[in-house]
N, CA, C and O atoms as a DFTB+ gen file, in Angstrom:
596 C
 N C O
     1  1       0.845      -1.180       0.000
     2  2       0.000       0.000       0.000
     3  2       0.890       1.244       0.000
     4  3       1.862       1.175       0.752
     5  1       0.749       2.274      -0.648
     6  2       1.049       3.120      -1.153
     7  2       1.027       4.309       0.343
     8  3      -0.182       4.319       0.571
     9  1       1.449       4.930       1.047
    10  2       1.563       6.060       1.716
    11  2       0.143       6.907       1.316
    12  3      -0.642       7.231       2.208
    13  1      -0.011       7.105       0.453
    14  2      -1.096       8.489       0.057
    15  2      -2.256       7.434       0.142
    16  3      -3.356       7.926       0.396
    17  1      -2.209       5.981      -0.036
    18  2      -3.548       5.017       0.410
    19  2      -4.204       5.600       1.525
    20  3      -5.285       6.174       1.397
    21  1      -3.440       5.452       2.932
    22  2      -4.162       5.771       3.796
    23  2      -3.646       7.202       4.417
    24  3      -4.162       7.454       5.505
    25  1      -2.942       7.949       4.042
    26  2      -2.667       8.860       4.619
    27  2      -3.775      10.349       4.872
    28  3      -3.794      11.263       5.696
    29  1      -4.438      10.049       3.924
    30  2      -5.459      10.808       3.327
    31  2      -6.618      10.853       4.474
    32  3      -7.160      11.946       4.641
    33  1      -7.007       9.846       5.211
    34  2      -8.116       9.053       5.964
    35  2      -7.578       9.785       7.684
    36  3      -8.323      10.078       8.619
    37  1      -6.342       9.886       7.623
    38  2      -5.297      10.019       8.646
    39  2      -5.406      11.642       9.105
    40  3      -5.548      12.020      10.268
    41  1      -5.294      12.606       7.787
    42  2      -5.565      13.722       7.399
    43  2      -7.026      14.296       8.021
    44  3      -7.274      15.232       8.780
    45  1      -7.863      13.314       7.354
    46  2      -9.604      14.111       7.356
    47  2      -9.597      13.648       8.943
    48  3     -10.222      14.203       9.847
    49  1      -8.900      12.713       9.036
    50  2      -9.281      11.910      10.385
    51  2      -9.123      13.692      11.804
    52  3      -9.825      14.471      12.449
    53  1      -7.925      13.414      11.543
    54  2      -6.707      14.852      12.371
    55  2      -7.938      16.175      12.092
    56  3      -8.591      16.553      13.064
    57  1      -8.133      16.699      10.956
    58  2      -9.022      17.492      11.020
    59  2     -10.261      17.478      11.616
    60  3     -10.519      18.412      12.375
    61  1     -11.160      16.540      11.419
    62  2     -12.061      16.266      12.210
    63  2     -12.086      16.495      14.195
    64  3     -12.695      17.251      14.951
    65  1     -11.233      15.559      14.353
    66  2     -11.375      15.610      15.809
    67  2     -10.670      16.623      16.511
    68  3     -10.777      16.721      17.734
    69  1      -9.728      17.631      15.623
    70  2      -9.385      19.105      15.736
    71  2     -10.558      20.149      15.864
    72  3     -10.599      21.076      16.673
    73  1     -11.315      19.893      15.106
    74  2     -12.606      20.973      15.095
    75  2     -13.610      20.023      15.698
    76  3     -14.674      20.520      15.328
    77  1     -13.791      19.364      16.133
    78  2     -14.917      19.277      17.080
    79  2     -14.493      19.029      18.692
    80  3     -15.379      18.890      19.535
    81  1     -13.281      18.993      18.996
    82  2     -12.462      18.810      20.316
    83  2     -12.422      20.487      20.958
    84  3     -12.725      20.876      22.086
    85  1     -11.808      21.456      19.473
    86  2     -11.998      23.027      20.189
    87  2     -13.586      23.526      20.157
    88  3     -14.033      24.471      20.807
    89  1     -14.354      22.647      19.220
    90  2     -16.183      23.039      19.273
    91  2     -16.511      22.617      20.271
    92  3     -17.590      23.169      20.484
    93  1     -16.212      21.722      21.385
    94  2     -16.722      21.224      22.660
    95  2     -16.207      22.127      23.588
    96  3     -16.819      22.508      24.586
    97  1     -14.995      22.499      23.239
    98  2     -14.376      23.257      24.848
    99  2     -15.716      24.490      24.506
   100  3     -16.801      24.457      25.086
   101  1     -15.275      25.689      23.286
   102  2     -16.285      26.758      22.825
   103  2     -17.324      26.454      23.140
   104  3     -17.707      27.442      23.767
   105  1     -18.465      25.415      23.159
   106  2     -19.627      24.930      23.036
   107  2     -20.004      24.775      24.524
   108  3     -21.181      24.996      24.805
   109  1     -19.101      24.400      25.581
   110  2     -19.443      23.967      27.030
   111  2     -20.126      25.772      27.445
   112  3     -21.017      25.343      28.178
   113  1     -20.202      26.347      27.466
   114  2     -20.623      27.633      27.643
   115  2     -22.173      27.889      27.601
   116  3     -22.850      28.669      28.271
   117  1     -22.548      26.974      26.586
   118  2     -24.205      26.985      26.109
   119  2     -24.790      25.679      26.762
   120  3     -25.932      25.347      26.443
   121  1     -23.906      24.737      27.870
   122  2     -24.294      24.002      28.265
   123  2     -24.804      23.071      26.882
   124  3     -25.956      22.657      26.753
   125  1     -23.599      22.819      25.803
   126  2     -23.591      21.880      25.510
   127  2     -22.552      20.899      25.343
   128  3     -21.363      21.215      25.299
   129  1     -23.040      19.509      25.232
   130  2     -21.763      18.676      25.676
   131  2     -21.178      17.801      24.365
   132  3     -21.836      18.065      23.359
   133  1     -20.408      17.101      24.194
   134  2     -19.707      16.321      23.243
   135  2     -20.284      16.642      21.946
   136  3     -21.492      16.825      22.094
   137  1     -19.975      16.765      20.917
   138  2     -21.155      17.110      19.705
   139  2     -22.171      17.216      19.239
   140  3     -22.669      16.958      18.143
   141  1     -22.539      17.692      20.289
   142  2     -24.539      18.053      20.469
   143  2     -24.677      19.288      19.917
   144  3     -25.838      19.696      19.880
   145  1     -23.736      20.088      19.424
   146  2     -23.951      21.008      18.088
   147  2     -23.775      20.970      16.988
   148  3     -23.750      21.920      16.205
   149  1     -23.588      19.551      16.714
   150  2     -24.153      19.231      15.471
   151  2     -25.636      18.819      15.030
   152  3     -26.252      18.794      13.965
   153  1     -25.911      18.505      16.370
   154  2     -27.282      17.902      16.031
   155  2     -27.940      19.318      15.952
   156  3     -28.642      19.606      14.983
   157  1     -27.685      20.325      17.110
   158  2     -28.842      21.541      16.455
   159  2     -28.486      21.932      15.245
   160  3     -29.510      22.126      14.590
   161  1     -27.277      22.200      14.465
   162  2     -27.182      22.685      13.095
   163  2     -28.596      21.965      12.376
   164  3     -29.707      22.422      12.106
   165  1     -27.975      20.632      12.217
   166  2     -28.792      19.945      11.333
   167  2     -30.692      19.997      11.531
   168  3     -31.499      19.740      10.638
   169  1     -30.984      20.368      12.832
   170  2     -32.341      20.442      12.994
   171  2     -32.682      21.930      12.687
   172  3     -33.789      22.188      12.216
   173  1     -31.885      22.804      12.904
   174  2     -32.088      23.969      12.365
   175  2     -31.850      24.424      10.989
   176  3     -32.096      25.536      10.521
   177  1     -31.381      23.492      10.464
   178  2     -31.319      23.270       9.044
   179  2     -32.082      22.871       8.166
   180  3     -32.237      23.210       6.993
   181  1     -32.804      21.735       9.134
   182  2     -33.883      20.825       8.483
   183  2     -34.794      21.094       9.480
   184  3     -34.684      20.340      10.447
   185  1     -35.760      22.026       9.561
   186  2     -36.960      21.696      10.306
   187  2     -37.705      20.945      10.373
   188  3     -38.115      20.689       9.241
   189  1     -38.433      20.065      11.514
   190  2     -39.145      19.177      11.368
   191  2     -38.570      17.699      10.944
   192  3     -39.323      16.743      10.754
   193  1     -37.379      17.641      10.841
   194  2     -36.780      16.360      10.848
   195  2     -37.024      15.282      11.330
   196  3     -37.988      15.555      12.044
   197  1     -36.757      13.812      11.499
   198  2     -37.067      13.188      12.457
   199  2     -35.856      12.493      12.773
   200  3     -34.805      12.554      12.136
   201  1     -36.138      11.684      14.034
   202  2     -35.026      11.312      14.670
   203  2     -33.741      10.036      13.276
   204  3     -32.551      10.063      12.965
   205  1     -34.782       9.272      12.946
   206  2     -33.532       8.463      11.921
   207  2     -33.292       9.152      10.623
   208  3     -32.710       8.437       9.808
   209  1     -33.593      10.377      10.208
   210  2     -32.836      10.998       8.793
   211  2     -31.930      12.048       9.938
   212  3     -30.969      12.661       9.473
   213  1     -32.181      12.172      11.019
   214  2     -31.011      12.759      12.212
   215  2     -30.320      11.940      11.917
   216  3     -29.586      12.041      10.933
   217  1     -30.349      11.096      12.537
   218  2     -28.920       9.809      12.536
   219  2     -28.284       9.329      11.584
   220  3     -27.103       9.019      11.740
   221  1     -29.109       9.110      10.036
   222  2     -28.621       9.172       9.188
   223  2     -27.518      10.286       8.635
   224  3     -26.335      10.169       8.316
   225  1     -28.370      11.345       8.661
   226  2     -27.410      12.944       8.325
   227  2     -26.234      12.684       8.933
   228  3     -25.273      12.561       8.173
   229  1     -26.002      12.541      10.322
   230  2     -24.708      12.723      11.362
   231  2     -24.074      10.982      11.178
   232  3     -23.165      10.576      11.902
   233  1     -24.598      10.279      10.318
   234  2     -23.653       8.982      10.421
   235  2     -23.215       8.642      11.999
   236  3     -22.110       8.426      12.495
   237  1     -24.518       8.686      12.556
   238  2     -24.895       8.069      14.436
   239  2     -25.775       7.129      14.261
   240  3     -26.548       7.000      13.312
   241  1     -25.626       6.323      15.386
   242  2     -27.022       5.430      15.691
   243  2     -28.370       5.873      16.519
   244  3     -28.194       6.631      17.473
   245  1     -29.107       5.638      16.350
   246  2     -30.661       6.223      16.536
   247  2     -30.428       6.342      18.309
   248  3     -30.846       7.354      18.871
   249  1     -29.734       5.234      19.126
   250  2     -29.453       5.683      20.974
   251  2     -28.967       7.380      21.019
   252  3     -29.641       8.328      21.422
   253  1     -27.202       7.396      20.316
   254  2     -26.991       8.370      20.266
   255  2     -27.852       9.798      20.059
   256  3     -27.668      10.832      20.701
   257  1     -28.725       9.609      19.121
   258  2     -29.704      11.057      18.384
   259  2     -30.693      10.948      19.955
   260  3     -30.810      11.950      20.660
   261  1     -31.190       9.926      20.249
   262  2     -32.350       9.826      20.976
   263  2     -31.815      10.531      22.100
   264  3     -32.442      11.485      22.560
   265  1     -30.409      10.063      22.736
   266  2     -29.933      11.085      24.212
   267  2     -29.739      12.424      23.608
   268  3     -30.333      13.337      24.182
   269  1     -29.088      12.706      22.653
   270  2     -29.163      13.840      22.408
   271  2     -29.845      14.890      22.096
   272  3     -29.281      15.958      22.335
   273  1     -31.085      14.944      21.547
   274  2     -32.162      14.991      21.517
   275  2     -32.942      15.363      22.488
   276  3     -33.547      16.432      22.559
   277  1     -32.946      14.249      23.466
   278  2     -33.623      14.712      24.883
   279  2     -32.877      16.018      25.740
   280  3     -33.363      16.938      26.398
   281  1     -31.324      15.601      25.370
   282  2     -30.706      16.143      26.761
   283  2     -31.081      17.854      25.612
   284  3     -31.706      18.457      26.485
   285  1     -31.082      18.372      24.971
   286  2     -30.947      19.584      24.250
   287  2     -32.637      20.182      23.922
   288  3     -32.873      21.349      23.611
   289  1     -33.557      19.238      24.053
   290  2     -35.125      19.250      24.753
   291  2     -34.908      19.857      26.041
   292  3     -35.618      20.792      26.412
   293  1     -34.053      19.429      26.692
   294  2     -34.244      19.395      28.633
   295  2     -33.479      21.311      28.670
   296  3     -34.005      22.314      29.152
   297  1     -32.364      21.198      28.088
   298  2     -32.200      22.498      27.987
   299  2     -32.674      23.709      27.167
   300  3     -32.298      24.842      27.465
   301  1     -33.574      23.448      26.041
   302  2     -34.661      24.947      25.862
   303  2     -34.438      24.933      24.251
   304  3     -34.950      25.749      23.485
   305  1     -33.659      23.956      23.905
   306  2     -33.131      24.537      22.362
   307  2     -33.331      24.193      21.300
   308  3     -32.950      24.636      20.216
   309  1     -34.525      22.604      21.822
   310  2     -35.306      22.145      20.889
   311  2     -36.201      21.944      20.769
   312  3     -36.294      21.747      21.981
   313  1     -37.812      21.633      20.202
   314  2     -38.583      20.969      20.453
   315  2     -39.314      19.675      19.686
   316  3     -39.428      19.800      18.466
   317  1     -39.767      18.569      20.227
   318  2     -40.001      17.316      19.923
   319  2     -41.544      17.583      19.817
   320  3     -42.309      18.106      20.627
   321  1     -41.861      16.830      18.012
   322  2     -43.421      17.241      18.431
   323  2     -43.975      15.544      17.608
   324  3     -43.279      14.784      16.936
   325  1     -45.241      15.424      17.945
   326  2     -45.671      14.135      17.486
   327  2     -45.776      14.756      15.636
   328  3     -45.846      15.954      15.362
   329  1     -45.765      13.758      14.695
   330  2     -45.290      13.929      13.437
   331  2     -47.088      13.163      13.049
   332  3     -47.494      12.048      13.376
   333  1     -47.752      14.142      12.349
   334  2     -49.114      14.115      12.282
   335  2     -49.349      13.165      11.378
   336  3     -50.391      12.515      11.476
   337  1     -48.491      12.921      10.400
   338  2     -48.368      11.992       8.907
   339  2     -47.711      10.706       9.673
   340  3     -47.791       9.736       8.919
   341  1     -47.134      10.391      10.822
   342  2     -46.764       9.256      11.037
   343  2     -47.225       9.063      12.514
   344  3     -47.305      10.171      13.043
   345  1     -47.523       8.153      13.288
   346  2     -48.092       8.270      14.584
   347  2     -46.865       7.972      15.287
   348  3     -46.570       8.758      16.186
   349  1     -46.088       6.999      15.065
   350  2     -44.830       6.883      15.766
   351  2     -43.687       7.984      15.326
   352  3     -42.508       7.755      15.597
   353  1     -43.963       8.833      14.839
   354  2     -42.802       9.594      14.133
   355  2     -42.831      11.193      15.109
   356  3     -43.930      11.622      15.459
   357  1     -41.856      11.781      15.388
   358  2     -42.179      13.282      15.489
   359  2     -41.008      14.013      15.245
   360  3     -39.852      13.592      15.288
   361  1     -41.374      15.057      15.005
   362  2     -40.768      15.871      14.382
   363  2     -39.850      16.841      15.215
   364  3     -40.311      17.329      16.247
   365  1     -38.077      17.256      14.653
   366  2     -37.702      18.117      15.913
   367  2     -37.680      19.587      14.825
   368  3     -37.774      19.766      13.611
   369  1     -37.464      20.645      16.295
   370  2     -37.453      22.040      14.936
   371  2     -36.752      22.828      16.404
   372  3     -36.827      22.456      17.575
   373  1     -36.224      23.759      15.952
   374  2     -35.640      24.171      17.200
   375  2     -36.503      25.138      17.591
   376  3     -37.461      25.517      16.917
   377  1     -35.986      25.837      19.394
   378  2     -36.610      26.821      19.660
   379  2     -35.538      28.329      19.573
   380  3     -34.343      28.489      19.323
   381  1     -36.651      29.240      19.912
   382  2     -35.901      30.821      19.615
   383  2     -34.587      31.045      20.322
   384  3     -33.743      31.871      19.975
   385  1     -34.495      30.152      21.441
   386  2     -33.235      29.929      22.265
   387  2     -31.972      28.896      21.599
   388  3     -30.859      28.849      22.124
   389  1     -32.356      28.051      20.310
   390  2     -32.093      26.983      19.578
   391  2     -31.636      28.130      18.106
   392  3     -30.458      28.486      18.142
   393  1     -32.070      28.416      17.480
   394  2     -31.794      29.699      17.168
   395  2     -30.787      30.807      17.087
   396  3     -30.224      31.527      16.263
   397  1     -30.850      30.584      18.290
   398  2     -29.771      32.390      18.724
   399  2     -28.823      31.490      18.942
   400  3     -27.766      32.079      18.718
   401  1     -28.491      29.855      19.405
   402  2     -26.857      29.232      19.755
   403  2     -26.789      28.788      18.354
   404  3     -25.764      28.137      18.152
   405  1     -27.291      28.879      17.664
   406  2     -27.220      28.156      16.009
   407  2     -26.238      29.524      15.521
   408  3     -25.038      29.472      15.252
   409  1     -27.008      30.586      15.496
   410  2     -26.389      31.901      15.123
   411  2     -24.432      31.834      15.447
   412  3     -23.412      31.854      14.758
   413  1     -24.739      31.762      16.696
   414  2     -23.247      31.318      17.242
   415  2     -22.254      30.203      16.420
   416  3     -21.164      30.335      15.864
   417  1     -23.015      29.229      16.583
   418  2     -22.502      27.933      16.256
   419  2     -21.674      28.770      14.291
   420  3     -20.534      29.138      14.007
   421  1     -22.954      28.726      13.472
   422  2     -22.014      29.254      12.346
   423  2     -21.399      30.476      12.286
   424  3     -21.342      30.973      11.162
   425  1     -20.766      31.297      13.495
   426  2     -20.329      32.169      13.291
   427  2     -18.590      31.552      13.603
   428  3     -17.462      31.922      13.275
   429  1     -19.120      30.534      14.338
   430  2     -17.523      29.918      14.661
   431  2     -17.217      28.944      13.849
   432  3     -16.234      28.259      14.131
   433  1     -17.919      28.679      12.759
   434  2     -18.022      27.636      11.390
   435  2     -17.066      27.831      10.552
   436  3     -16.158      27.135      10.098
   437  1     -17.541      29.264      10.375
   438  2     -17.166      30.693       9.730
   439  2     -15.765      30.599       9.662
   440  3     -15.184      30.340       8.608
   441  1     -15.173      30.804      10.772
   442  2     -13.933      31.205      11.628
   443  2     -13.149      30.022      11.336
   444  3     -12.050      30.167      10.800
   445  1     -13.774      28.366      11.751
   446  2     -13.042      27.564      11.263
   447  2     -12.866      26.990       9.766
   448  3     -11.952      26.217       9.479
   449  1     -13.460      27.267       9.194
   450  2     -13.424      27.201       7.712
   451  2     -12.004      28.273       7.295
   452  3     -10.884      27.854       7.003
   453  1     -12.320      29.362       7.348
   454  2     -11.325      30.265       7.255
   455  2     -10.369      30.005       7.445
   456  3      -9.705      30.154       6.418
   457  1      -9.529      29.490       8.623
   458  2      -8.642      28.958       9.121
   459  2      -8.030      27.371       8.255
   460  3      -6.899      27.205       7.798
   461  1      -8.971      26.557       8.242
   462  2      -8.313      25.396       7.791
   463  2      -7.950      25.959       5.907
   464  3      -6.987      25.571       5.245
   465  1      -8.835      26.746       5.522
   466  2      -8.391      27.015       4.153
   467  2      -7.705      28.231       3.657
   468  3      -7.745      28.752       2.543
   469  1      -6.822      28.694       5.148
   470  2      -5.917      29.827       4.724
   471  2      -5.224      29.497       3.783
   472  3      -4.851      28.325       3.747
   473  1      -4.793      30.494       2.634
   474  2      -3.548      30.384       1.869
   475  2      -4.186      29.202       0.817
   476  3      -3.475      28.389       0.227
   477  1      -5.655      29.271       0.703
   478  2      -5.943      28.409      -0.608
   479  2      -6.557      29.244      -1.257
   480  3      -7.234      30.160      -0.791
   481  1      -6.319      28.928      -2.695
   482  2      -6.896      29.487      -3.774
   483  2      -8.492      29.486      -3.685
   484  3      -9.023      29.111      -2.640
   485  1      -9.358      29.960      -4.917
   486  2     -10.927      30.055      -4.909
   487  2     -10.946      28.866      -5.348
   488  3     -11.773      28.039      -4.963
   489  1     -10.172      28.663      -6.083
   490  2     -10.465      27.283      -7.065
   491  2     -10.158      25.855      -5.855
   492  3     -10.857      24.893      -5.536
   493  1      -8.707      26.336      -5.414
   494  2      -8.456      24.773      -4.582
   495  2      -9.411      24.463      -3.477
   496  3      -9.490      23.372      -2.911
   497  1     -10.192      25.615      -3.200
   498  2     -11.294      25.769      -2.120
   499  2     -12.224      24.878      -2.734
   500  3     -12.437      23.750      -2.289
   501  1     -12.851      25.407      -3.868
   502  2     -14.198      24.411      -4.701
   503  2     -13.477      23.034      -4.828
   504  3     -14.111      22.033      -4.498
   505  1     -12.286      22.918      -5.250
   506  2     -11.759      21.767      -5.566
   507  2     -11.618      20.854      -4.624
   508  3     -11.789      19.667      -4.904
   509  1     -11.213      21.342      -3.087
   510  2     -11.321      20.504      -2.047
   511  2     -12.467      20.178      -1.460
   512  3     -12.698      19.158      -0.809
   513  1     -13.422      21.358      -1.783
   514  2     -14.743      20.900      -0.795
   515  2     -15.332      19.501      -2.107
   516  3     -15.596      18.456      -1.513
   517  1     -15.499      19.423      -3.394
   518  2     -16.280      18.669      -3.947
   519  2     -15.369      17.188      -3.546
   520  3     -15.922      16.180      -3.105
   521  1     -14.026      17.290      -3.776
   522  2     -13.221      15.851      -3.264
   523  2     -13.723      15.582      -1.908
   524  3     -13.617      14.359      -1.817
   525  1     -14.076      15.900      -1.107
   526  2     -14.152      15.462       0.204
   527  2     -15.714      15.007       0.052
   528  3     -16.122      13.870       0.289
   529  1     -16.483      16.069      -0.372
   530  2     -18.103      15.331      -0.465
   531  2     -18.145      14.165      -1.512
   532  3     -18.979      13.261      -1.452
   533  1     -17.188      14.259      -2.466
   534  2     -17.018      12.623      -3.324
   535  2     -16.624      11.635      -2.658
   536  3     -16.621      10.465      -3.040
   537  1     -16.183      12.153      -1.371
   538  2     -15.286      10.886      -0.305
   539  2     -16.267      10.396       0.759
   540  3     -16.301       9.371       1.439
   541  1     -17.212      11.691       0.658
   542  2     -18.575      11.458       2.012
   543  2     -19.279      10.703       1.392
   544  3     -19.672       9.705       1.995
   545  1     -19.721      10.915      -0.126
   546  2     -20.686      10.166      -0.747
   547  2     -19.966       8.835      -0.974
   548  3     -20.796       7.927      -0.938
   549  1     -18.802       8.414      -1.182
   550  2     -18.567       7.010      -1.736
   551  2     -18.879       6.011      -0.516
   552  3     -19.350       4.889      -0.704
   553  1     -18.514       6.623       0.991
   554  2     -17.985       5.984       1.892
   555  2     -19.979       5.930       2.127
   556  3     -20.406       4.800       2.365
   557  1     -20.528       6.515       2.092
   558  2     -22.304       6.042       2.509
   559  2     -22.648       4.649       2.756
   560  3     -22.979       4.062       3.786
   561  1     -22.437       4.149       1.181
   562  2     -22.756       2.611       1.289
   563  2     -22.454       1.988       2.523
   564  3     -23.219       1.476       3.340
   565  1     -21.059       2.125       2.538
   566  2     -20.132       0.976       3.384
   567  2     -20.138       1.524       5.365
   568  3     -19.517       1.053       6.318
   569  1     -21.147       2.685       5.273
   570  2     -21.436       3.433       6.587
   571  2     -22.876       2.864       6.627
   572  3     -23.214       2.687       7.797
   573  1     -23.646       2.587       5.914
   574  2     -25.122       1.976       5.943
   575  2     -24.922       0.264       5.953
   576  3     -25.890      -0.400       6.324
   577  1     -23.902      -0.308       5.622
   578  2     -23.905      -1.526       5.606
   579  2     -22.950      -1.965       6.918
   580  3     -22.793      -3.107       7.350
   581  1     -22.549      -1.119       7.260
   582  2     -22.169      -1.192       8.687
   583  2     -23.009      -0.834      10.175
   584  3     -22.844      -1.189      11.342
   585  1     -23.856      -0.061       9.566
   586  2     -24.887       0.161      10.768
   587  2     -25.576      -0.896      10.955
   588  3     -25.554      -1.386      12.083
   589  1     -26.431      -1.579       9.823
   590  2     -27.594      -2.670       9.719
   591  2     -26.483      -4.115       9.899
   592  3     -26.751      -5.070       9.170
   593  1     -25.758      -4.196      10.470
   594  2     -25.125      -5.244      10.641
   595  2     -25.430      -6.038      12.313
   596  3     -24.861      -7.088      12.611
């Protein structure tokens, strides 16, 4: 195997748990804990979502979304409603307090984006973001055939 085989995986890997390790320290402030601001992005993104296209989106298992979920219910920033088209289904959407830490959340998005793509071109910018979502999309399958296992 070739060096650039896995080095690449090693890379996204390092980045990843770089920006969500300084998003937890930043994030403990709003009384939230381990990457539970991702889940409000995505519900404030997607209103009315439900809990497994949550888990799907964040590549989690449905326990994970479900504590998280509650514990960010318990603090003001979401709300859980019964889903009228499905009886077992309900829907999350955030609240005005859900909202105003969202505001936050991409303002420090912002900041880290900026940062990881100092000193890149416009182009190597488009060029890196579509390689990496070609890398999110290939790896789906083999992230769905690993969950249902």
């Amino acid at each position: 195997m070739k060096e650039l085989d896995y080095k690449i995986l090693r890379y996204v890997g390092t980045l990843s748990r770089a920006i969500n390790s300084a998003a937890d320290i930043k994030y403990k402030k709003f009384n939230l804990q381990k990457g539970q601001y991702l889940f409000i992005t995505r519900i404030c993104e997607n209103p009315g979502i439900n809990l497994i296209d949550l888990s799907n989106m964040l590549k989690v298992d449905k326990t994970t979304t479900t504590k998280a979920v509650k514990k960010l219910i318990e603090i003001g920033y979401i709300n859980k409603e019964q889903d009228e088209n499905y009886r077992k289904g309900y829907k999350l959407t955030p609240t005005e307090k859900g909202l105003e830490i969202y505001e936050k959340i991409m303002e420090e998005e912002v900041k880290r984006l900026e940062i990881s793509l100092q000193g890149f071109s416009e182009e190597q910018k488009k060029l890196v973001t579509d390689l990496v979502k070609k890398m999110s999309i290939n790896i789906e399958d083999y992230w769905m055939e690993a969950k249902n296992k």
